[in-house]
Structure formats: C-alpha cells, structure tokens
C-alpha positions as CSV (number, residue, x, y, z in Angstrom):
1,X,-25.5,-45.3,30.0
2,X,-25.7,-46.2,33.6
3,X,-23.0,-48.2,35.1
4,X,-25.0,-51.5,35.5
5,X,-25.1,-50.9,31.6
6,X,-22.3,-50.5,31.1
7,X,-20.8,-53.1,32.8
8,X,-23.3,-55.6,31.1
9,X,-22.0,-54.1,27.9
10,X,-18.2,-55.0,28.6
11,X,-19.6,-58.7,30.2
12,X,-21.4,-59.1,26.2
13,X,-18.3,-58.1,24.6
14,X,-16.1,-60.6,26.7
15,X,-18.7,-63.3,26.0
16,X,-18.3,-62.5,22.1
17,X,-14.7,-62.2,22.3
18,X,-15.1,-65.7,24.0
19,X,-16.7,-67.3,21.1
20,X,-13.8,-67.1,19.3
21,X,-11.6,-69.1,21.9
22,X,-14.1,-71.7,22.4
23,X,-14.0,-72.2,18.3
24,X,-10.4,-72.7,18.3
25,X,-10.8,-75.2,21.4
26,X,-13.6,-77.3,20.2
27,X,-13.2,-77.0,16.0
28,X,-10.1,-79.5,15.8
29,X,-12.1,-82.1,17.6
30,X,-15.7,-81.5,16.4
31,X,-15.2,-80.2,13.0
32,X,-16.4,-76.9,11.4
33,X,-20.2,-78.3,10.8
34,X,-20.8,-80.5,14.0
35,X,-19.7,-77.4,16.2
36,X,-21.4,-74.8,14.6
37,X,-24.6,-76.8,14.5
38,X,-24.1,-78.1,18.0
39,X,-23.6,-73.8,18.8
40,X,-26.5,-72.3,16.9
41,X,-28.8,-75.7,18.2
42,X,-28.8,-75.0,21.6
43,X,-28.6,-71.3,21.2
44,X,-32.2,-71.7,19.1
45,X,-33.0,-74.2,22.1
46,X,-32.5,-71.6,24.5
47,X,-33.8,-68.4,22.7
48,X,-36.7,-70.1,21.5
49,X,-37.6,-71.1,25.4
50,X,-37.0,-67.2,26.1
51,X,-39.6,-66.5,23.6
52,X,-42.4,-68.7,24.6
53,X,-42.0,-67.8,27.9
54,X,-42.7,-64.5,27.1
55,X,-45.3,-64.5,24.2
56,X,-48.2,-66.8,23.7
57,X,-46.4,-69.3,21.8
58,X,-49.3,-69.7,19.2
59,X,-48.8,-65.8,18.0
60,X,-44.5,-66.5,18.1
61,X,-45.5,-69.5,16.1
62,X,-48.1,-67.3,14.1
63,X,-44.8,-64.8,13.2
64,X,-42.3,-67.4,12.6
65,X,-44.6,-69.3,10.0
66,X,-45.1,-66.0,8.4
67,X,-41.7,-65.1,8.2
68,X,-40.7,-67.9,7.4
69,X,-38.3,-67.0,4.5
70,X,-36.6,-64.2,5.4
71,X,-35.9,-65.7,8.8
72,X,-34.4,-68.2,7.1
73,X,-32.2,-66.4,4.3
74,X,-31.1,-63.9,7.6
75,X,-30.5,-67.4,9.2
76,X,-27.7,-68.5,6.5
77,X,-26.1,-65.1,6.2
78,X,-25.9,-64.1,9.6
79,X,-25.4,-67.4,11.2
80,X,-24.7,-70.9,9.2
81,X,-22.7,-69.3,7.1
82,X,-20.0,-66.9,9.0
83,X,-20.2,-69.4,12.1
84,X,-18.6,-72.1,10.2
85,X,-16.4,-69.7,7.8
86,X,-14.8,-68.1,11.4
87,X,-14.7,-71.6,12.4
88,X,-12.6,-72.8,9.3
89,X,-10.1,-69.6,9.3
90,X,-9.7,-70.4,12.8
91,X,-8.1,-74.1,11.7
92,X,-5.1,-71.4,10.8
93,X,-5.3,-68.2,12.0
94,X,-5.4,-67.2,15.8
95,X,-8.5,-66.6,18.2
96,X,-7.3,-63.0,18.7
97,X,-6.6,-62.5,14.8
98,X,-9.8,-63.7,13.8
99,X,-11.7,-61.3,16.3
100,X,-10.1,-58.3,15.0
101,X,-11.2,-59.3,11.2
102,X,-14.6,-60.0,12.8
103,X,-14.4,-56.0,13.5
104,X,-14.5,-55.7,9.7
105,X,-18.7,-56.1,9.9
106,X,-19.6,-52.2,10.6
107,X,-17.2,-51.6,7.4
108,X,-18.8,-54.3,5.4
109,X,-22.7,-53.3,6.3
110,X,-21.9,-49.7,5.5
111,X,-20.5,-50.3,2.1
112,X,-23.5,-53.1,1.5
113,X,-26.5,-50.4,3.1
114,X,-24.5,-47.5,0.4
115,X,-24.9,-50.0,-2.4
116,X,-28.8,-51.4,-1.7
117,X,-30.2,-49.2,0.6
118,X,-28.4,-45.9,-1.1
119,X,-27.6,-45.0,2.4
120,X,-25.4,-41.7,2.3
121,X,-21.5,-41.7,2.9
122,X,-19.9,-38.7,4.3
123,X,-16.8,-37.7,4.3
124,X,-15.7,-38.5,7.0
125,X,-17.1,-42.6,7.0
126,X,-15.6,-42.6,3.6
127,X,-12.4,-42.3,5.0
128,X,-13.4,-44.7,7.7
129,X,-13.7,-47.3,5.4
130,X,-10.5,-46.6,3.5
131,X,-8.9,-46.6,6.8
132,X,-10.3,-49.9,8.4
133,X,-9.4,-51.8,5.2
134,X,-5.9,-50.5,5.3
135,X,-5.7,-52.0,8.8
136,X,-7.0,-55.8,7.6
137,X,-4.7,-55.4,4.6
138,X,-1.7,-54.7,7.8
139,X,-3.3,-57.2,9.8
140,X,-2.9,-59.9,6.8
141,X,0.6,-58.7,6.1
142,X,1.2,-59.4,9.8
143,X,-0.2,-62.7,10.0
144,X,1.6,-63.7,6.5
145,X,5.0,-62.8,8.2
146,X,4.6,-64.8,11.8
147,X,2.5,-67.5,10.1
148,X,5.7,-67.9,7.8
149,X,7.8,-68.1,10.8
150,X,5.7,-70.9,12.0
151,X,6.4,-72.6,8.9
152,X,2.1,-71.9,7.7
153,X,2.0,-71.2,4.1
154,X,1.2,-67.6,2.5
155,X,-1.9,-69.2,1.0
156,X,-3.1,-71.3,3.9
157,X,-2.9,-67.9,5.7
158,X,-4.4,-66.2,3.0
159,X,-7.5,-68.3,2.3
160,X,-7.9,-68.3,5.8
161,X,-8.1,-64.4,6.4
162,X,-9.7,-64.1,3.2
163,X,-12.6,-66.7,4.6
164,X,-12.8,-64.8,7.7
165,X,-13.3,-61.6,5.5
166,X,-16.5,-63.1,3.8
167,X,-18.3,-63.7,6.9
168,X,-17.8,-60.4,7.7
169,X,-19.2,-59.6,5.0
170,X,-22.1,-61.2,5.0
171,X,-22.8,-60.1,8.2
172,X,-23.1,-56.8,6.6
173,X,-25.3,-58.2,4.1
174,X,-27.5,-59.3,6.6
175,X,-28.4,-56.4,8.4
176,X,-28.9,-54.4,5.1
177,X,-31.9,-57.6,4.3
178,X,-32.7,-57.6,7.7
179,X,-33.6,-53.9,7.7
180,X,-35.6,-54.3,4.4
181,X,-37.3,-57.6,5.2
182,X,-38.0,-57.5,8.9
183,X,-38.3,-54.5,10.4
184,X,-41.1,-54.3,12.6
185,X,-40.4,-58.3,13.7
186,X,-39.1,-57.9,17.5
187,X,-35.6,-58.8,17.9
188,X,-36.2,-61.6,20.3
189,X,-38.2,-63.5,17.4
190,X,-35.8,-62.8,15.1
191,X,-33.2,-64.1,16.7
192,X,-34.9,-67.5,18.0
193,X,-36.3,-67.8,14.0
194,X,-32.9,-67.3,12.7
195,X,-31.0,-69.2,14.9
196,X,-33.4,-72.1,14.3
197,X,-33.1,-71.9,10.8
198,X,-29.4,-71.9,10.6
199,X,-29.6,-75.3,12.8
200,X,-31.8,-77.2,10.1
201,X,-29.4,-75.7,7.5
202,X,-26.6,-77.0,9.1
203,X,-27.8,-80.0,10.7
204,X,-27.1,-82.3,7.6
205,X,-23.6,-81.1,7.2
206,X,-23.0,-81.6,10.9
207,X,-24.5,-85.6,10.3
208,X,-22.6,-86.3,7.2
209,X,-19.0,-84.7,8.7
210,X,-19.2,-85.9,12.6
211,X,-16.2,-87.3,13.7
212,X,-15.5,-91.0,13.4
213,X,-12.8,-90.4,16.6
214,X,-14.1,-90.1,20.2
215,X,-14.7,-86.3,21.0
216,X,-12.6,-84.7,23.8
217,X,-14.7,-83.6,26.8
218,X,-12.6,-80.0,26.5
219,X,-14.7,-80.1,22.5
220,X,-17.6,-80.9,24.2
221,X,-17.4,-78.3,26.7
222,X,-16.7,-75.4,24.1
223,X,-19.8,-76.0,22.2
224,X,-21.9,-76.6,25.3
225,X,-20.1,-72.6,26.2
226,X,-20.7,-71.4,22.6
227,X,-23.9,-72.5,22.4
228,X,-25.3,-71.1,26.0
229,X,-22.9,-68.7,26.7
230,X,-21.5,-66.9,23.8
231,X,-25.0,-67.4,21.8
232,X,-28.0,-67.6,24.0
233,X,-27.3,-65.4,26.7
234,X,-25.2,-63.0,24.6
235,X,-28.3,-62.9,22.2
236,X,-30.8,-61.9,25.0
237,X,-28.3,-59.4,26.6
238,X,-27.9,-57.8,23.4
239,X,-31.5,-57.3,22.9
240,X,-32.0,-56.3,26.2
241,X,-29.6,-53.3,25.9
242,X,-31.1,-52.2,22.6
243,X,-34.4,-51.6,24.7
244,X,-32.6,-49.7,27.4
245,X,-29.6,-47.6,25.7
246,X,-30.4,-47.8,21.6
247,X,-29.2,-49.3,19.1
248,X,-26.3,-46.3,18.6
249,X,-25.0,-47.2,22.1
250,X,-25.5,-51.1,22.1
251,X,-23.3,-51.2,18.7
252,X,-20.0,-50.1,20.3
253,X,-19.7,-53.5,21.7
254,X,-18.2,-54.2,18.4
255,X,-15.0,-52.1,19.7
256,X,-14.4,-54.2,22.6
257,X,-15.2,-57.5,20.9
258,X,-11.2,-57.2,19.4
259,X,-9.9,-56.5,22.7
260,X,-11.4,-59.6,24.7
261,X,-10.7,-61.8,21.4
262,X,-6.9,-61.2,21.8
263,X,-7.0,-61.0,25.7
264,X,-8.6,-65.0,25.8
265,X,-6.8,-65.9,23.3
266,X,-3.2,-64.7,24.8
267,X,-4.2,-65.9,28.4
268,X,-6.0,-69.4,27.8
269,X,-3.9,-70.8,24.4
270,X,-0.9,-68.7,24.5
271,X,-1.5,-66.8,21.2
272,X,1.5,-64.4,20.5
273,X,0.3,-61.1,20.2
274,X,2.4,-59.0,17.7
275,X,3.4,-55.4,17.9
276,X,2.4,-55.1,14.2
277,X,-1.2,-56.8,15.0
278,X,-2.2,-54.1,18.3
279,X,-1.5,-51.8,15.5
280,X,-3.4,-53.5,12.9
281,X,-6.4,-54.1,15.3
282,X,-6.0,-50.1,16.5
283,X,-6.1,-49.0,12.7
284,X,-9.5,-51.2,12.1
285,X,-11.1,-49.5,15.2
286,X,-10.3,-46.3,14.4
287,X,-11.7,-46.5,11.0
288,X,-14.6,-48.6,11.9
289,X,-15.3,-45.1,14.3
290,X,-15.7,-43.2,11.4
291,X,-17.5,-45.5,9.2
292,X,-20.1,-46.1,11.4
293,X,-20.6,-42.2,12.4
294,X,-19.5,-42.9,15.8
295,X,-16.5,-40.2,15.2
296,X,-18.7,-37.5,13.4
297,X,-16.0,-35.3,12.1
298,X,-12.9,-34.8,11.1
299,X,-10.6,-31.7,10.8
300,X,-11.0,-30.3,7.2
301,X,-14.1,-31.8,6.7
302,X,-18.0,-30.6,6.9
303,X,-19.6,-27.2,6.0
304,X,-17.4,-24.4,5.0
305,X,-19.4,-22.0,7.4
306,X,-18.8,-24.3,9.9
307,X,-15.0,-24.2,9.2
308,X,-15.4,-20.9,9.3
309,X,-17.3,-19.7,12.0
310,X,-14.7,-22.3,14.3
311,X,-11.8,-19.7,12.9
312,X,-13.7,-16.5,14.5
C-alpha cells in the first residue's frame, strides 16, 4: 500500500466514521425512515450516475433486471435495514458508541460464513470472536453505567445497543448471501442495485413518517452529507481500493472506522468519552484482528512442529 492509498484509506474511514455524526445530527429532526431514505436515495442517485457513465447503460440495466432479487434482499440487509436500526440506537446511545458496535460486523460475518458457508474457524479467530464479544458486553456495561448517570434507563440503553447489535449482524449476513448470490456481479453494480433497492424499500416508510414540524437546515444538511459524502463517494472509494490493494487490505478500514466515530463525535457534539469505552472499543479491535485472520497467530497455538521447531 502506497501512501496515496493509504491516505485514501484513512480519508474512507473518516467519511464512515462521519456517518454516524451526521445520523445523530439529522435523526431527531428527520426521523429514522425519512433520513435513511433521503441517505441511501441520493447515494443510489449518485452511484447509479457512476455506473452509466461507465457501462452502456442498456447492459447495467441488462444485470440489474437479472439480479433483480438478490440485489434487492442484499439491499434490505445491508442497507434499509441496519441504516435505520443505527439510526434508532442513535436516538440514545452516542455517535462514538454506536461506531464501536458497528466494529462488531467482521465478528458477526465470520460466525454467519462458519454457519452457511462452513467456512473454517481456527484457533486463533475462535478466540477472536470470544474476545470481541467480551468487549461489546464491556462496552454495554459502560454505556449502562454513564447512561444511568444521565438519568437514561437500563432498558432504553439496552434496546438501543441491542438494536445496534442486529444491524451488525446483518451486515454479516449479507456478505455471506452476497458471496453465494452475486459473485461475479462487479461491485460498482452491486452497490448502485442495492442501494436503489433499499430506497424503494424505504421510501414508503419515509412518506408515511415525515415530519409534520419544519426541518432544521442543520437536518437537511446531514442527509444531503450522508447521502453524498458518507454513501456515494465512500461507496466508489471503497471499490476503487479493492481493485488496487485487495480486498484483505481494503477491509482494515473497519479498524479505523471506531477511532474517527469517537473523534467526530467528541469534537462536533461533545460526546464524553469514557476510560472504560477506549477500553471497550480496544478489546473489540483486538478480537475483531483475530477473527478476521488479520492477526494469524497466537502463542500456544498452531502446529506442534511449528511450536517446536521455534524452541530449537
């Protein structure tokens, strides 16, 4: 990885981080449906622009008709539905909180691609996983304690880290189907088709729950940033490293995602930022490492002639 790359890495992570300030900025005002459609509209809007630009747009629209269903079931799993569950555990918990939880997803998709795609678990990533979860279980503790201080409920808090927990996971489920379903689709198209089809999934919701009350321009201005910013480009740069580094390398943005999360979130809105929460957040990263494989070993574990030739 170059340093261009790697700077364009950090800038993605800092625009994904991002996406969790603009929720909590626009979400009171907007609502959980209106924003999210208003994000994944115009990030379709812009991807699918991207697209035609660069393919005849009667072969895109040739693939898109053809995958049709599994764009759309990808759609809902990997965008409807975990936009507007971060955007409702964000109605109670922090920007910064719900980035770390957001760090769950490599946990969640190995456990899912074990289960349905019988993908093997060593060692090492089972540990991972035991790991990371012990850190959201810490980071939930955490947030029970300051929320209480604030005078937030244990189940508000709860329901609302539990919530963000679910679209984690089914952003695990997602790539397991998207892996089985759609391999061989190009990214780009995959990304335009599913963020189209989570707009028409979302676009009745969004009618039937806009706001009766005039809609701050600071609301406005976090969807218009979600939707460009934080979706469209961030989409297209993401894509764009996976063709230049791999996939292996383009997937550690999810270990900066946390640290951005909690630096917007402490800078723009004043979010306190817990001893017990950097530890939490340090715990989920660490064990993310192993599940994922991106820590290989540990000490104790791997082939006993391996052990033993490292004695000699």
């Amino acid at each position: 990885m170059n340093p261009i790359q790697l700077a364009q890495l950090i800038f993605l992570a800092s625009l994904w981080g991002g996406s969790f300030l603009f929720i909590r900025l626009g979400v009171v005002d907007l609502g959980v449906a209106p924003l999210m459609a208003l994000r994944v509209g115009i990030g379709s809007l812009f991807l699918l622009l991207v697209l035609f630009s660069r393919r005849s747009p009667r072969e895109a629209l040739a693939t898109l008709r053809a995958r049709a269903w599994p764009l759309l079931v990808v759609g809902i799993l990997n965008s409807a539905a975990p936009f507007c569950l971060f955007a409702w555990a964000e109605l109670t918990l922090s920007a910064g909180v719900t980035s770390v939880i957001n760090a769950t997803t490599p946990l969640f998709g190995a456990v899912v691609a074990y289960v349905w795609l019988k993908d093997r678990l060593s060692g090492p990533r089972v540990v991972g996983l035991v790991i990371g979860f012990l850190g959201v279980l810490a980071l939930v503790w955490d947030q029970i304690a300051t929320r209480a201080g604030d005078g937030a409920s244990t189940s508000a808090t709860l329901l609302a880290a539990l919530s963000a927990l679910v679209a984690a996971a089914l952003y695990g489920v997602a790539a397991s189907y998207t892996k089985r379903h759609l391999t061989g689709v190009d990214p780009l198209t995959v990304a335009a088709g599913t963020m189209t089809a989570a707009t028409v999934v979302l676009a009745p919701f969004a009618i039937a729950t806009w706001p009766h009350a005039a809609v701050s321009l600071h609301a406005w201005a976090a969807a218009l940033a979600l939707g460009i910013f934080c979706t469209g480009v961030a989409y297209l740069m993401f894509f764009r490293l996976i063709a230049a580094i791999g996939p292996a390398r383009t997937i550690t943005v999810t270990f900066v995602i946390p640290v951005f999360g909690i630096l917007w979130g402490a800078l723009f809105l004043g979010e306190h930022v817990s001893i017990g929460m950097v530890e939490a957040c340090c715990t989920i990263l660490v064990g993310t490492a192993l599940a994922t494989g991106f820590i290989k070993r540990l000490p104790g574990f791997g082939p006993r002639a391996d052990r033993a030739s490292a004695k000699q």
